[in-house]
N, C-alpha and C positions, 0 to 999 in steps of 0.2 A: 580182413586186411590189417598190416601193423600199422599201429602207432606212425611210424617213421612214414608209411605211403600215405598214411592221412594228413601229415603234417605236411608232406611236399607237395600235395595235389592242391592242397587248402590253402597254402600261401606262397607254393611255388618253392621251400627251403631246397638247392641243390640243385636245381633249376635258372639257365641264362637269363638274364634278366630282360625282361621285354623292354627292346627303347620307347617305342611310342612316337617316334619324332614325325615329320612330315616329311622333311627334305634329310638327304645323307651327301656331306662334305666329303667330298674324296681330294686330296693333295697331299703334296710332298711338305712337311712341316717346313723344312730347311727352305724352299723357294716361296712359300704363300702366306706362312704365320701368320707373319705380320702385315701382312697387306691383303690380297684377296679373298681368301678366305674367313680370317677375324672380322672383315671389314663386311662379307655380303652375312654371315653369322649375324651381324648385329645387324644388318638392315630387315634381315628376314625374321628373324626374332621383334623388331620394334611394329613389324608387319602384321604380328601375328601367330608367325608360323613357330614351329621348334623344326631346328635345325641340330642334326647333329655334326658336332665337327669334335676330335678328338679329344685337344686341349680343354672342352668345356664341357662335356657330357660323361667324359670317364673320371674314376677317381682310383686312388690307390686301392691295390685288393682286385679290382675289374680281372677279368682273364682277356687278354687283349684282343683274341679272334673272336672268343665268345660272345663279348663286346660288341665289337665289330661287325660279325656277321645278323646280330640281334638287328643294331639298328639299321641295317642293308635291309634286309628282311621286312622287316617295321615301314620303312621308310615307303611314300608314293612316289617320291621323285629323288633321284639322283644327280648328282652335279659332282661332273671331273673334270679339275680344275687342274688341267695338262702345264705343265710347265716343265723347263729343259731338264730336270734330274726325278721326273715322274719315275722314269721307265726305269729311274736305277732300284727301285723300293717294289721288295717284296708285297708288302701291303699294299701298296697303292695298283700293285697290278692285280691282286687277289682281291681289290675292295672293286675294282671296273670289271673283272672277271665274275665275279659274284653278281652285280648289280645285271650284267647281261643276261645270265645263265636263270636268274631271276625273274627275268624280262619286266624289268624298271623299267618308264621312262627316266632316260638320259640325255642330259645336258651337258652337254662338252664346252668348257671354256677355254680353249687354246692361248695359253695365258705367256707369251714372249718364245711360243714354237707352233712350229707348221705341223697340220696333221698326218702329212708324210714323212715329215722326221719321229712317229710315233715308233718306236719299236722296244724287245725287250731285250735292255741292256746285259751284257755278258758277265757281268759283275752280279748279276742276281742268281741268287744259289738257291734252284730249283729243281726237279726231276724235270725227266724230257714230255712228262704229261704234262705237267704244270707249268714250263716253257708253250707249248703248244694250243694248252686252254688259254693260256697268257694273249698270243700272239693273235687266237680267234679273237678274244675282246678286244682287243686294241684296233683288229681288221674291221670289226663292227662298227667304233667307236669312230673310226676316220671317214666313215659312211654316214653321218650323223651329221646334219647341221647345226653349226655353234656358234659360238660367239668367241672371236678374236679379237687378243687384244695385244699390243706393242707398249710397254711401258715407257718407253721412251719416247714416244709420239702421242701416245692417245692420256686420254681424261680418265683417272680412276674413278670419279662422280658420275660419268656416263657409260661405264663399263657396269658397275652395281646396277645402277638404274638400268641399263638396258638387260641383264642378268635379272637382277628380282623382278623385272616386269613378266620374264619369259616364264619364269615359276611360278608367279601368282595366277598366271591365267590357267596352269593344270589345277587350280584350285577355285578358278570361277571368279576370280577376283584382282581386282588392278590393284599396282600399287598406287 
C-alpha cells in the first residue's frame, strides 16, 4: 500500500471530516440566525449536547455539502426549523431531504408557517429528480408532529424549552 493510502486511512487526510455532533440545525440563515436557531444551539450545547448548526461548526476551507452532509450523517437527531423562506434554499431542502433519506429522527419546528404552506419553491434551481426528492421530504416532514410557533404571539423562552425538552428525551434525558 502507498504512502499516501497509509496516511489517509491513518488520519483520514482527503477524507470528509466526521462531525460528531448529536443534534443537526437545519434552517434558513436569513429567517432564524439570530433567533431560533443560535438561541436553541446554545441551550442544547449548555445542555450537554453538540449541536450542529452552520455558523458555528464550519470554518473557512469546509467543502459545504461535504460538511453538511457529514454532520446529517453524524447526527441522532434532526431539527427543521421551517420558516416562511425555508423552501426557497437549496440546502435547506437537501439538508431535510438527506436527514429523511437517512431515516433521522426528525423534529419539525414550524417556526411563523403552516405545514401546508410547506413546498419547493420555483426559484430553487434544481433537476426535476431533486425537485421530486425535494417535494417527498417535505411530504414526510408535514406528516411529522412538531412544534409550532407564531412569533408574534407566543414566548421564545417556551418555544426553546418546549424544543430542547423534545430532544433531550431521544437522548434519555430532561432538560
Amino acid at each position: 500500500m502507498a504512502l499516501q493510502s497509509l496516511l489517509r486511512l491513518s488520519w483520514g487526510v482527503g477524507m470528509p471530516p466526521r462531525a460528531g455532533h448529536d443534534v443537526f440545525l437545519s434552517h434558513r440563515r436569513i429567517d432564524t440566525r439570530r433567533t431560533v436557531a443560535a438561541l436553541l444551539h446554545d441551550r442544547l450545547t449548555r445542555l450537554g449536547l453538540t449541536a450542529f448548526l452552520d455558523s458555528k461548526s464550519m470554518i473557512p476551507g469546509d467543502r459545504l455539502l461535504e460538511r453538511i452532509d457529514a454532520g446529517i450523517l453524524d447526527c441522532r437527531v434532526g431539527v427543521a426549523i421551517f420558516s416562511p423562506r425555508y423552501c426557497d434554499s437549496y440546502y435547506c431542502l437537501h439538508e431535510l431531504a438527506l436527514m429523511m433519506e437517512a431515516r433521522k429522527k426528525v423534529i419539525p419546528i414550524f417556526c411563523n408557517v403552516k405545514p401546508a404552506q410547506l413546498r419547493v419553491s420555483e426559484s430553487v434551481i434544481c433537476s426535476i429528480d431533486e425537485a421530486r426528492r425535494f417535494d417527498k421530504a417535505l411530504d414526510e416532514a408535514k406528516n411529522i408532529v412538531g412544534i409550532t410557533f407564531d412569533s408574534m404571539k407566543e414566548d421564545w423562552l417556551e418555544l426553546l424549552k418546549s424544543a430542547s425538552d423534545v430532544i433531550m428525551q431521544e437522548f434519555g434525558r430532561g432538560s
